[in-house]
C-alpha positions as CSV (number, residue, x, y, z in Angstrom):
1,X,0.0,0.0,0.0
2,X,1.3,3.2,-1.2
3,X,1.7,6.6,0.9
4,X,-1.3,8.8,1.1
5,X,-1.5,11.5,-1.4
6,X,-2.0,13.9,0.8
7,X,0.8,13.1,3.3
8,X,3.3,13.2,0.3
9,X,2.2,16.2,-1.0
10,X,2.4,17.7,2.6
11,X,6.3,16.3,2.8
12,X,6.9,18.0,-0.4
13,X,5.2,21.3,0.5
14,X,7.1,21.3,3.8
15,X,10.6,20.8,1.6
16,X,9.3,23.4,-0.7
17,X,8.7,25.6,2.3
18,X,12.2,25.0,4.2
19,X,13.8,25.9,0.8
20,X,12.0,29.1,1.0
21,X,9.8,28.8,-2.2
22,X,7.4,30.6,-1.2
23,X,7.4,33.9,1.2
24,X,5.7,34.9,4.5
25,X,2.4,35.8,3.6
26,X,1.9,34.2,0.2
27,X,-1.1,32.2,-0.6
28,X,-1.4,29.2,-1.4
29,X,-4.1,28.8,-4.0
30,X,-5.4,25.6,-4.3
31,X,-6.1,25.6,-8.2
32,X,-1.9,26.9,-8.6
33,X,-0.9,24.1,-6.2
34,X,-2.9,21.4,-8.9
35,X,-1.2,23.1,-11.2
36,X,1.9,22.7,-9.8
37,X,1.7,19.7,-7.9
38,X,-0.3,17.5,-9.8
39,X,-2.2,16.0,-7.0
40,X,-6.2,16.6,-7.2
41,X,-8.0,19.4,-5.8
42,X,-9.1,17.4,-2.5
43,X,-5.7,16.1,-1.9
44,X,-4.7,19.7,-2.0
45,X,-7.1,20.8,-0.1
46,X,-6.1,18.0,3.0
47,X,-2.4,18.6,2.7
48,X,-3.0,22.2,3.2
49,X,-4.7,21.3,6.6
50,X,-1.7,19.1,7.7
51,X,0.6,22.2,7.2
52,X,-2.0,23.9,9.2
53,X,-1.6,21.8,12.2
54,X,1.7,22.0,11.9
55,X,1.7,25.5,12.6
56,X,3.6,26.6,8.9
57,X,0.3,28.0,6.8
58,X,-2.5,30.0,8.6
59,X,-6.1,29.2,7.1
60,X,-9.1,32.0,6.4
61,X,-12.6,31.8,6.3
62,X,-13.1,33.5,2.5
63,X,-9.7,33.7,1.9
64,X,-8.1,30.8,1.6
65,X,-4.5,29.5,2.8
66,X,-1.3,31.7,3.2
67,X,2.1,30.6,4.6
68,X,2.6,31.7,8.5
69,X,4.4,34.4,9.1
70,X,6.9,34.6,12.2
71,X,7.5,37.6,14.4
72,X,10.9,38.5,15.0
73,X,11.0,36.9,18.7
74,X,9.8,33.8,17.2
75,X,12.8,33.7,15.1
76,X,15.3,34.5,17.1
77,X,13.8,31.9,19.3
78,X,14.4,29.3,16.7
79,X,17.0,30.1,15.8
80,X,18.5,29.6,19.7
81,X,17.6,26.4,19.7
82,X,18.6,25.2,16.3
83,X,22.3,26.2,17.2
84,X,22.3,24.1,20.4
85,X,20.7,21.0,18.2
86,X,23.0,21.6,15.7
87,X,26.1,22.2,17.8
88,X,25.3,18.6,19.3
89,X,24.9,17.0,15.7
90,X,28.1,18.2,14.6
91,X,29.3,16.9,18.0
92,X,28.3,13.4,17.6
93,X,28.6,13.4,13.5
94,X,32.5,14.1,14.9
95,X,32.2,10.6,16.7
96,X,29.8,8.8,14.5
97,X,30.5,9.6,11.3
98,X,31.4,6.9,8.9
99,X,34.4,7.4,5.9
100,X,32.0,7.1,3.2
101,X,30.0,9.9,5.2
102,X,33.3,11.7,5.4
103,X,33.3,11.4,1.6
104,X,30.1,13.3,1.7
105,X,31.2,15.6,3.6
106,X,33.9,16.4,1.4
107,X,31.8,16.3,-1.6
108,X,29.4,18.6,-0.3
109,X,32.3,20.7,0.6
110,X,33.5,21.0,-3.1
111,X,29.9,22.0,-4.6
112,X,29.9,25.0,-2.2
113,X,33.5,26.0,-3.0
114,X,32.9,25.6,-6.5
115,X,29.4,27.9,-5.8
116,X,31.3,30.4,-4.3
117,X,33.8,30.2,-7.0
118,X,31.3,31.2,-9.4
119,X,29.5,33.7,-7.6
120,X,26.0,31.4,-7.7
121,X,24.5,32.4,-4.5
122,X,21.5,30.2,-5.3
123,X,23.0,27.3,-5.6
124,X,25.1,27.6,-2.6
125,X,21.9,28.3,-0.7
126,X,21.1,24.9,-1.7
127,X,24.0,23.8,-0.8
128,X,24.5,25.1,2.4
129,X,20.6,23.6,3.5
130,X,21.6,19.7,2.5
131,X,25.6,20.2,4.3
132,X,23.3,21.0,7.4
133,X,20.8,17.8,6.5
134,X,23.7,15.9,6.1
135,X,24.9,16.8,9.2
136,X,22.5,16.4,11.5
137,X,21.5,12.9,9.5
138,X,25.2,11.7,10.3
139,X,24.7,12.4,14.0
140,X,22.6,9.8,14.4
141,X,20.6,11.8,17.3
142,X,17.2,11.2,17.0
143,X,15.7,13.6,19.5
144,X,17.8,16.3,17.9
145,X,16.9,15.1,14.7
146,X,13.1,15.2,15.2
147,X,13.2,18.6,16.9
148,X,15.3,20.3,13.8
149,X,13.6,18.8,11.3
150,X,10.6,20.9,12.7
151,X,12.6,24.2,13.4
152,X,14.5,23.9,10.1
153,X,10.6,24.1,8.4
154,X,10.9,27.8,9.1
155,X,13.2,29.5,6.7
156,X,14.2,32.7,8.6
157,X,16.2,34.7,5.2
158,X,12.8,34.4,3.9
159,X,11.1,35.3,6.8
160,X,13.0,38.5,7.6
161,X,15.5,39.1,4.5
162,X,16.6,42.4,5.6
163,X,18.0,40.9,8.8
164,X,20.6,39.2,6.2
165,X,21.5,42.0,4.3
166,X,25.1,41.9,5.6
167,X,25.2,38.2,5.5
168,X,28.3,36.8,3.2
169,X,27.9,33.4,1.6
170,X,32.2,33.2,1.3
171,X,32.1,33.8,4.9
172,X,29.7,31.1,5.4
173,X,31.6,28.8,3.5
174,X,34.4,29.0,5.5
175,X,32.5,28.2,8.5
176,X,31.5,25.1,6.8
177,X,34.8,24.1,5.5
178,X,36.1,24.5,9.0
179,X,33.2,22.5,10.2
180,X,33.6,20.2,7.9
181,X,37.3,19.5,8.1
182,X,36.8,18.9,12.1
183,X,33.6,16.4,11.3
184,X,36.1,14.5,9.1
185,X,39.2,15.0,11.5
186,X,36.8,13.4,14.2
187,X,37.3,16.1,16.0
188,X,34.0,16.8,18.2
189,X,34.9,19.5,20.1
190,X,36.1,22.0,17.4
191,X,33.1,20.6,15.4
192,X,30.6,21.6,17.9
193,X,32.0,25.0,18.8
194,X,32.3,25.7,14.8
195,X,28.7,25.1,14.3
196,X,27.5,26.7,17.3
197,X,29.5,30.0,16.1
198,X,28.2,29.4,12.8
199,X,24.7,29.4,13.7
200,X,24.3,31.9,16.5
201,X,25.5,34.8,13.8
202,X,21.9,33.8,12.8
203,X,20.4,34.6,16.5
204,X,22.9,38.0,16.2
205,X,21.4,38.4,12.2
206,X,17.9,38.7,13.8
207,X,18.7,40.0,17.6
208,X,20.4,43.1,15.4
209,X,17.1,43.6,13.0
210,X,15.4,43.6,16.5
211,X,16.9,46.6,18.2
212,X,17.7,48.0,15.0
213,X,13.6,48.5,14.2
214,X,12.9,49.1,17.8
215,X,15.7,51.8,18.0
216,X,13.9,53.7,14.6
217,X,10.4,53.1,15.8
């Protein structure tokens, strides 16, 4: 027996959403999402109440479905606890991780170099999301794993772009190099601290936007 319909199309949506294809706000009209998805109009129509429950799409009498938008606390409360999760997966993706893992690592190491290379900010966007997945799926943590797979729904560039402005993808790339190269040196301390510095310049990113709004308010 196959998956539900409306449960794949909810995974996909959910990917689609962590990938920041669509923006806070933006609705979701179930006749595009047909036409985009290819699933029928009722499958549609149940996937979008899955998202709802999940807390990533609000849903309007008369107006349909729209992705959830975050306030600023919200994000910067995310993103708080996606650096401690993540600081323990690179931790124990350190001690766990296998050599044809470390092989991934690398690989995934090169497409980002070569992104940067080329000045292709998209694609090491892209790139940058599955070295994180393949993190955290190497750690082999499943409580941290469960937890981030739910924060990680909640793309905060899309959510609050200008908080990003002075964000540099070569300066990201170097923390994942060095994050990297510690991963595949085994070496779980400087792995952990790496990541945690790496993703609290997101909490600083939003903290910043924060006082910088309430300061001009």
């Amino acid at each position: 027996m196959g998956t539900d319909p409306a449960l794949r199309l909810a995974s996909i949506l959910r990917t689609d959403l962590r990938r920041g294809e669509y923006h806070p706000r933006e609705r979701l009209v179930e006749s595009d999402l047909v036409a985009r998805y290819g699933f029928p109009r009722a499958t549609v129509r149940s996937a979008l109440v899955l998202l709802a429950a999940d807390g990533l799409i609000e849903r309007t009498p008369n107006r349909g479905a729209s992705v959830r938008s975050l306030s600023i606390e919200e994000g910067i409360e995310l993103a708080e606890v996606r650096r401690e999760l993540e600081a323990i997966c690179a931790r124990d993706a350190a001690l766990h991780a296998t050599p044809e893992e470390h092989a991934r690592i690398a690989e995934a190491i090169r497409v980002m170099r070569f992104a940067v290379s080329t000045g292709d900010v998209h694609s090491y966007r892209q790139a940058s999301i599955g070295f994180h997945e393949t993190i955290i799926d190497f750690a082999r943590h499943e409580g941290a794993r469960r937890q981030l797979a739910q924060i990680r729904l909640h793309n905060l560039q899309r959510h609050f772009p200008a908080a990003f402005e002075g964000d540099s993808f070569e300066d990201s790339a170097e923390d994942h190099i060095a994050i990297g190269d510690a991963i595949i040196a085994g070496d779980a301390a400087a792995a952990e601290a790496g990541m945690r510095a790496h993703v609290d310049k997101i909490v600083r990113f939003l903290a910043d936007y924060r006082d910088a709004r309430a300061a001009s308010a």
